[in-house]
N, C-alpha and C positions, 0 to 999 in steps of 0.2 A: 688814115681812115678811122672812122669812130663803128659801133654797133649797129647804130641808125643813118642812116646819112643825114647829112646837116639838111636844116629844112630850108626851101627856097620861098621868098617872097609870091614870086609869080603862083607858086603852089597853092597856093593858102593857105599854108601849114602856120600855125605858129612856133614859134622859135623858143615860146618856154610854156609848161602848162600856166591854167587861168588862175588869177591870184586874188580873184575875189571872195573865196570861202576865208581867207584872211580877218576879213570883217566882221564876221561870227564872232559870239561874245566870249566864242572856248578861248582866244589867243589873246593878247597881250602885244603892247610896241614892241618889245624887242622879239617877238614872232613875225607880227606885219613887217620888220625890216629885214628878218632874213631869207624871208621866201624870195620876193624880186632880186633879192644879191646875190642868191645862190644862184638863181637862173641864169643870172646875165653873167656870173663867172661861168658855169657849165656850159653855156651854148660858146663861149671860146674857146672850150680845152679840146683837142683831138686828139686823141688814143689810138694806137694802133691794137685792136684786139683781136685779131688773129691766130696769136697766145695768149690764153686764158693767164696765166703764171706772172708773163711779163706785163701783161697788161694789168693786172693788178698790182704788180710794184705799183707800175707807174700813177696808177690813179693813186696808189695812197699817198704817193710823194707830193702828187699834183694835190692833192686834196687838205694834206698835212701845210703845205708850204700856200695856201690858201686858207687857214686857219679854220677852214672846216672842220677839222678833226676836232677841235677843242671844243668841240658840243657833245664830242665822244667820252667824256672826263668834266670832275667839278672843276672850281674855281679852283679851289688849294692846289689842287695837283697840275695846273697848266690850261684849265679848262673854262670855256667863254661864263657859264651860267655859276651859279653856290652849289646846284645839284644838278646830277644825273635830271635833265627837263625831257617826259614822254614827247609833249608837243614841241617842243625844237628837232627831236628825232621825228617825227612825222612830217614836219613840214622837210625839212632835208631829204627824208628817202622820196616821200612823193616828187618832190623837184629833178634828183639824181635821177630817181627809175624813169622818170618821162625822156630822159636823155639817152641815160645806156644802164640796163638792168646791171654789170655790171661795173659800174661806177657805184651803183647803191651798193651793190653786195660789198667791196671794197668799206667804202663807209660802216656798211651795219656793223661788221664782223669785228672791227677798230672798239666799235662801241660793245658788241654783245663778250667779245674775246678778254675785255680788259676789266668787263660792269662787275665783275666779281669780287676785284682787287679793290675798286671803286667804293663798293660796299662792306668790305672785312677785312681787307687788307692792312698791316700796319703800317705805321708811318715808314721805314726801310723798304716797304713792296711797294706802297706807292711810287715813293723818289726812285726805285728800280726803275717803275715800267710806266708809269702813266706819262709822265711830260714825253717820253718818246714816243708813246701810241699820238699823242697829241699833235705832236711835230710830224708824224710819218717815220720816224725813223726806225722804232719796231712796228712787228706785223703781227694781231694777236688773236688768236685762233681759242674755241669753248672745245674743249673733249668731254662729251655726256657717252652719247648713241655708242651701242654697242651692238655686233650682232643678234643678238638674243635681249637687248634690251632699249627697246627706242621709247614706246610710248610709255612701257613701264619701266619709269628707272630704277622704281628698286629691286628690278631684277638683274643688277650690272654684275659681272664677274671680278673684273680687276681687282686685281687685290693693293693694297696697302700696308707691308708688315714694318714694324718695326723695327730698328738693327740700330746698333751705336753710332750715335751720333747723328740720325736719320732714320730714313724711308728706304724701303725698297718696293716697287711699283712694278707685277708683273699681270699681263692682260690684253686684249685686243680693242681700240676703240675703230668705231667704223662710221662713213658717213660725217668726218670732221673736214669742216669748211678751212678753207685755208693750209689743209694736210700738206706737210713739204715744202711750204711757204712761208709758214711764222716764225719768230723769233724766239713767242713761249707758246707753251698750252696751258689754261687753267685746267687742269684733270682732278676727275671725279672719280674716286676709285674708295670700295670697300676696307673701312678698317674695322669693322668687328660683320663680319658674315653673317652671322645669323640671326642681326637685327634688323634687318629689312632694310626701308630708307632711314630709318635710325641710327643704320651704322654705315653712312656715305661720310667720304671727308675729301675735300678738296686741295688742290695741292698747284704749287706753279713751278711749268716744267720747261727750262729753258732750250733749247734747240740751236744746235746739233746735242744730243747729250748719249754719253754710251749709256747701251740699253735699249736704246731708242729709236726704230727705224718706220719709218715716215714714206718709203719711196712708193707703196703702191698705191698709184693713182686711180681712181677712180672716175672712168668717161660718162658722162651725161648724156641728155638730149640738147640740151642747153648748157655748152660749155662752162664751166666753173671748177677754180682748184677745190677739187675733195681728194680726201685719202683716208686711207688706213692707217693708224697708227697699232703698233706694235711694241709693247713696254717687256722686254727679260729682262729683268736682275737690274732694272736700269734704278743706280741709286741716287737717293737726296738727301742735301741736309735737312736737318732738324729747321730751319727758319723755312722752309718751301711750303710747310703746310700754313694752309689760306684760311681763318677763322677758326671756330676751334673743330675739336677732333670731335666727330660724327656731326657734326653742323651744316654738312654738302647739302642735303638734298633741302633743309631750307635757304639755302646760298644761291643753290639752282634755282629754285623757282622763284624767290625773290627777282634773280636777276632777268629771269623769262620775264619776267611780268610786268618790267622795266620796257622791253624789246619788242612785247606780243603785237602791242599797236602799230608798235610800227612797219610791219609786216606787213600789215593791213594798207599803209598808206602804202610801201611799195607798188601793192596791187591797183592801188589807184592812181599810181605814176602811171603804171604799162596801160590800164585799160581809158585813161585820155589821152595817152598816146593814141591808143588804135582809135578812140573815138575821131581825134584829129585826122588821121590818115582817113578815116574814113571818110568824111566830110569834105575833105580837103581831093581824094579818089572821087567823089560823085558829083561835086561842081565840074570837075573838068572831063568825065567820062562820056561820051555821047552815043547815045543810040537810039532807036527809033525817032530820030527828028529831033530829038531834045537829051537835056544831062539825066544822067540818074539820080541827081538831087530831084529832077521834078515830077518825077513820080510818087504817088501820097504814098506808094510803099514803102519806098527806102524812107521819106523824111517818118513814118512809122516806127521804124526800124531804128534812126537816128532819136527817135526823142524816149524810146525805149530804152536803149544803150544810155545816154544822158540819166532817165529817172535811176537806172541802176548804178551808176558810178555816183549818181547826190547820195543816195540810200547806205551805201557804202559811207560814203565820205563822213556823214553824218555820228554813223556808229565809232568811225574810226576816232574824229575831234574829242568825242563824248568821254571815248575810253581815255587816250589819254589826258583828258583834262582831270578826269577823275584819279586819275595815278597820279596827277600833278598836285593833288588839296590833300591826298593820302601822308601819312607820317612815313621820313624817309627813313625811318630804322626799326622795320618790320614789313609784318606778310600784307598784303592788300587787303581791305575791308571788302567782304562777300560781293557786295554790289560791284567794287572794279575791278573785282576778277573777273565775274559775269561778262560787265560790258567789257571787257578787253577778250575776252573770249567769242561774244556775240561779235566785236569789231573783224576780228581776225575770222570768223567763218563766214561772215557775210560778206567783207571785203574781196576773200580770193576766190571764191564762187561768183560775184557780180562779176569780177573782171576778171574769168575765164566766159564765162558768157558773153561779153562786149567785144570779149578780143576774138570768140569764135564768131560773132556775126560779122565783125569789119573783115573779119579771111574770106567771108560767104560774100559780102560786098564786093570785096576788089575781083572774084571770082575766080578765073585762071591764074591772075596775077598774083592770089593770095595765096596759094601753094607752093611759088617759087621761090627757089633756094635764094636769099639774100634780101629777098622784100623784109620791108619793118614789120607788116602784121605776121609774114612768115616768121621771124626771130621772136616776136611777141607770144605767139601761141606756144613755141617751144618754152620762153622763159616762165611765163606763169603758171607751168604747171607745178613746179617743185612747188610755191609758194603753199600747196591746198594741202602740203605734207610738210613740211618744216616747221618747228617750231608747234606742234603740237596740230595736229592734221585732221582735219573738217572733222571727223568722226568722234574726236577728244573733247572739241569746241563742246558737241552738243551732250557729252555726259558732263562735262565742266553746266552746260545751263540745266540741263534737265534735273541735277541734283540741286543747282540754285531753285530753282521753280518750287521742288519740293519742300526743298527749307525755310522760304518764303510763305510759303500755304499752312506751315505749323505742323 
């Protein structure tokens, strides 16, 4: 079984989302040919996701040994494109998420868990970990979120002290994707305290490692491996640290800013999913003498749903294209931080909107345990919180706005 059930011809579902925003002048051939490849590889994989855990092995294996993953990484290290490309990650998560929200999440996390190594890693951290993130054969997980510190990181605790010959790392991270599943964690932990984000430094922590306990799982609405990580006394050598020392917190958001858009497109996998299902639910629905397609309300309703996932989709290309022309050995120039900010709040607000009116479509049926817009309305909600959550997007633009006006 997969997430969503495979879609049936008779149905009138389509079998991969539509691939003509491809045409748009944001992408590039070697974009136009990976949207239709990935679709037609993902509508043959079937997943048992029943187990959140197991089922992400599998898709990363599937995904790795599919050479998807090497969109996850550059060229030098095992990887399809010269650089870490926004819009190759967009067009992949929209394609994955229209499939099985976690197939994407499997994918993102390969790219978001490893983008740090990608960008400051030395030539030894790379030949560690990236051609395996790329193959699937590691699994690699971002440690920022802390309890007491999500939107603001530089209120994180962990520490980072110094000892011969290394690190020693004690602290609570929480809300880490992939908890109890990965191979490493890029971890973010303070090594001078009382410098704010000043004094963040990043570090790579391979797993199982003493010190280090990983098993409290954390249950969702929508299935996904998260955990608690737990660092006592757990030591490192001296080569673990990831760039230089107090250089995390811009390593972090360099590498968010890599990742933002593409969140964005997630969102616009799941909400043409549910536009599909929708469309696909009112052609063949029948009541009062005729479908509920031909009622001027629903086709209303359908072209509403539509104007909000273009609107979305639009913001999302823009963002990342504009990360794409950005120089890739620094912060992003004001303008694509904006729109990768604007992409990502407008994107998972349309499509929790779209996915809430195809639940309201299919009606009774849309409340039932196992329906695709029932799984849909569960998965989209993390999206309006991870990764920087609707509320952030808009002091991210409201301070752009102002520094734009002078």
């Amino acid at each position: 079984m997969v997430a969503f059930d495979t879609p049936h011809p008779h149905a009138g579902l389509p079998a991969a989302p539509p691939q003509g925003h491809l045409a748009l002048p944001f992408f590039d051939e070697a974009h136009r040919a990976l949207g239709p490849a990935l679709a037609a590889w993902a509508v043959e994989q079937v997943v048992d996701e029943r187990d959140d855990r197991t089922a992400c092995r599998d898709w990363v294996r599937r995904l790795g040994a599919g050479g998807w993953l090497r969109y996850c990484v550059a060229a030098a290290d095992g990887g399809a494109l010269p650089r870490l490309d926004s819009r190759a990650l967009v067009i992949a998560r929209e394609t994955l998420a229209y499939r099985s929200p976690l197939a994407d999440f499997a994918f993102a996390m390969q790219g978001l868990g490893s983008g740090a190594i990608t960008l400051a890693g030395t030539a030894a951290q790379r030949t560690a970990y990236l051609p395996a993130v790329a193959r699937g054969e590691q699994i690699a997980a971002f440690a920022l979120s802390e309890p007491e510190a999500g939107s603001d990181v530089a209120a994180l605790q962990t520490r980072a002290t110094p000892m011969a010959g290394g690190w020693r790392l004690d602290g609570t991270k929480t809300w880490i994707s992939n908890g109890d599943l990965a191979d490493f964690y890029v971890t973010f932990a303070k090594t001078d305290p009382d410098a704010g984000a000043r004094g963040i430094s990043a570090f790579i922590v391979p797993a199982p490692r003493a010190g280090l306990d990983t098993r409290e799982h954390i249950p969702l609405l929508a299935p996904h491996p998260l955990a608690t990580l737990r660092f006592d006394g757990c030591a490192l050598p001296a080569d673990a640290l990831l760039g230089e020392v107090n250089g995390g917190f811009k390593l972090a958001m360099r590498t968010l800013d890599i990742f933002r858009p593409s969140v964005a497109a997630a969102a616009l996998g799941m909400a043409r999913r549910a536009l599909a299902e929708a469309v696909a639910h009112a052609k063949r629905r029948r009541m009062f003498g005729q479908t509920l397609a031909d009622f001027q309300l629903t086709q209303a309703r359908l072209g509403e749903m539509q104007a909000l996932i273009d609107g979305g989709a639009l913001l999302t290309y823009r963002a990342a294209w504009l990360r794409d022309q950005a120089p890739s050995d620094g912060p992003l120039p004001r303008e694509a931080s904006a729109a990768a900010a604007m992409a990502k709040m407008v994107a998972t607000e349309n499509a929790q909107r779209v996915i809430d009116m195809a639940v309201q479509m299919h009606g009774g049926l849309g409340v039932r345990s196992g329906q695709t817009v029932e799984h849909l309305y569960r998965d989209i909600r993390a999206l309006r919180i991870y990764e920087g959550a609707t509320e952030v997007q808009l002091l991210i633009l409201g301070k752009a706005v102002l520094a734009a006006a002078g």
